[in-house]
C-alpha positions as CSV (number, residue, x, y, z in Angstrom):
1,X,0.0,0.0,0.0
2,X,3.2,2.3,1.2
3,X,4.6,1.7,-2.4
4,X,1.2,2.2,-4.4
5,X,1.1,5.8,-2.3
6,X,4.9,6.8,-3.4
7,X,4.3,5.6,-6.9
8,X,1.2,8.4,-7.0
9,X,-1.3,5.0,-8.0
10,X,-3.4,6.1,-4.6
11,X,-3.7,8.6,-2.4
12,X,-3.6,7.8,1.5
13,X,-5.5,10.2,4.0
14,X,-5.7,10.5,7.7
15,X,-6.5,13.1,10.2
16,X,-4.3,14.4,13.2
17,X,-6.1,11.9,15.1
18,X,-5.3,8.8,13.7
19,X,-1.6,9.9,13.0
20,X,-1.5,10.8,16.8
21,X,-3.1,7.4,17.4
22,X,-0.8,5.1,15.2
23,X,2.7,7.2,16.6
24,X,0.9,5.6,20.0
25,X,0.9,2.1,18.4
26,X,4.1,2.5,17.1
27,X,5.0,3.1,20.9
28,X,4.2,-0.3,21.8
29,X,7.3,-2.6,22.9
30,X,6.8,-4.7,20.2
31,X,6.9,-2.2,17.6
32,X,9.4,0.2,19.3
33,X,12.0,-2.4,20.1
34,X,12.2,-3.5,16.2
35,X,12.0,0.0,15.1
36,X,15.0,1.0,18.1
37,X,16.9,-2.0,15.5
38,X,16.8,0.2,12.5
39,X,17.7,3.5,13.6
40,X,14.2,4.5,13.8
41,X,11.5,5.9,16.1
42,X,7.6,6.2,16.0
43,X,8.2,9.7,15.9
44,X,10.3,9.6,12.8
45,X,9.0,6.9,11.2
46,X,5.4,9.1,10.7
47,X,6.5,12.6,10.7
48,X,9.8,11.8,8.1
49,X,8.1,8.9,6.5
50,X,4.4,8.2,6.6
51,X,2.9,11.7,6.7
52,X,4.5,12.8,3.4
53,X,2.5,10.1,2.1
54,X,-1.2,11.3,3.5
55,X,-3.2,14.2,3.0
56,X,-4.4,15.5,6.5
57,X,-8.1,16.0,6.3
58,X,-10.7,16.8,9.2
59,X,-13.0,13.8,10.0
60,X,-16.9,14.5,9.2
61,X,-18.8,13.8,12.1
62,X,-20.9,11.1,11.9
63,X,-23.5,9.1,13.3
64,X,-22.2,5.9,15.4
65,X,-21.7,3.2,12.7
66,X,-19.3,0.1,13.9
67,X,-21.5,-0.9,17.1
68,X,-19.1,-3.4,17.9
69,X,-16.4,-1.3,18.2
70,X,-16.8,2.0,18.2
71,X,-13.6,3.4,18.0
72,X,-13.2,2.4,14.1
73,X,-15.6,5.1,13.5
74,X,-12.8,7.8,13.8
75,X,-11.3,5.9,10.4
76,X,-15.1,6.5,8.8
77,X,-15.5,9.8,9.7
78,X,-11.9,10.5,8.2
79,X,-12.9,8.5,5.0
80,X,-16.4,10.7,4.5
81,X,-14.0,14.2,5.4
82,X,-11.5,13.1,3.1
83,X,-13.9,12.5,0.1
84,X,-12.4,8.4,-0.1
85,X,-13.8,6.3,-2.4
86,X,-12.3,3.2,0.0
87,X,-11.1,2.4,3.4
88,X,-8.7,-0.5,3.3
89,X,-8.5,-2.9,6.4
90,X,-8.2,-6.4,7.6
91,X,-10.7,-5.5,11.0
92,X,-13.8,-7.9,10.6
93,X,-16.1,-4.8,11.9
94,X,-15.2,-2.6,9.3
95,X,-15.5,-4.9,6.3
96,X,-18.6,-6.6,7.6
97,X,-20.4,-3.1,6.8
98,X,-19.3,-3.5,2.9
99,X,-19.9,0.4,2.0
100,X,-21.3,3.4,3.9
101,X,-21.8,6.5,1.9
102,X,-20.5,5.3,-1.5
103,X,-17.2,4.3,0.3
104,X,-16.3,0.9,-0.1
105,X,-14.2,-1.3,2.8
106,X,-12.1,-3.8,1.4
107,X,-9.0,-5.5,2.3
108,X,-5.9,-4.6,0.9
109,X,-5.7,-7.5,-1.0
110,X,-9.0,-6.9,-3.0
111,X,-7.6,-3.2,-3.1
112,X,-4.0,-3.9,-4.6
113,X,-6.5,-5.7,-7.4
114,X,-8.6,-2.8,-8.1
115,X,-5.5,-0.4,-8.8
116,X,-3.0,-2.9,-10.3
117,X,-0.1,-2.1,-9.8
């Protein structure tokens, strides 16, 4: 997906939120340790790497739409503010909704088929 994004066949959004969100991920001991191997940070890893791949946009608020777990509507609400025509994911709550407002959820295999690259 990184690679379609560089390559210009996609374009990857997020808001401050979820960039926030996945430098706290990143954070984790199993992430940070691995990254610590390469020379690299969460912190440097999205600010000199990821987020010149995205375009920042302001989520939409929305009405509550994953009832199962309701924090995967922050990546909806980014999708609809961002004007995205998919949201690509392997969580089982997001792709059991199909589409919601003419955005489709796929996985990233099904998406990597739809832009061949």
């Amino acid at each position: 997906m990184l690679d379609a994004a560089r390559a210009k066949h996609c374009q990857l959004i997020a808001t401050e939120e979820l960039l926030a969100e996945l430098t706290d991920v990143l954070s984790r001991p199993k992430f940070a340790r691995a990254l610590a191997q390469l020379g690299e940070t969460p912190y440097s890893i999205i600010e000199f790497g990821y987020r010149s791949l995205v375009e920042v946009v302001e989520a939409k608020k929305i009405n509550p739409v994953v009832i199962d777990d309701p924090d995967d509507d922050q990546l909806i609400a980014c999708a609809v503010g961002g004007n995205a025509h998919y949201i690509v994911s392997g969580d089982h709550h997001l792709l059991s909704i199909g589409t919601y407002q003419n955005i489709k959820l796929i996985t990233i295999r099904d998406f990597l088929e739809i832009i061949v690259i």
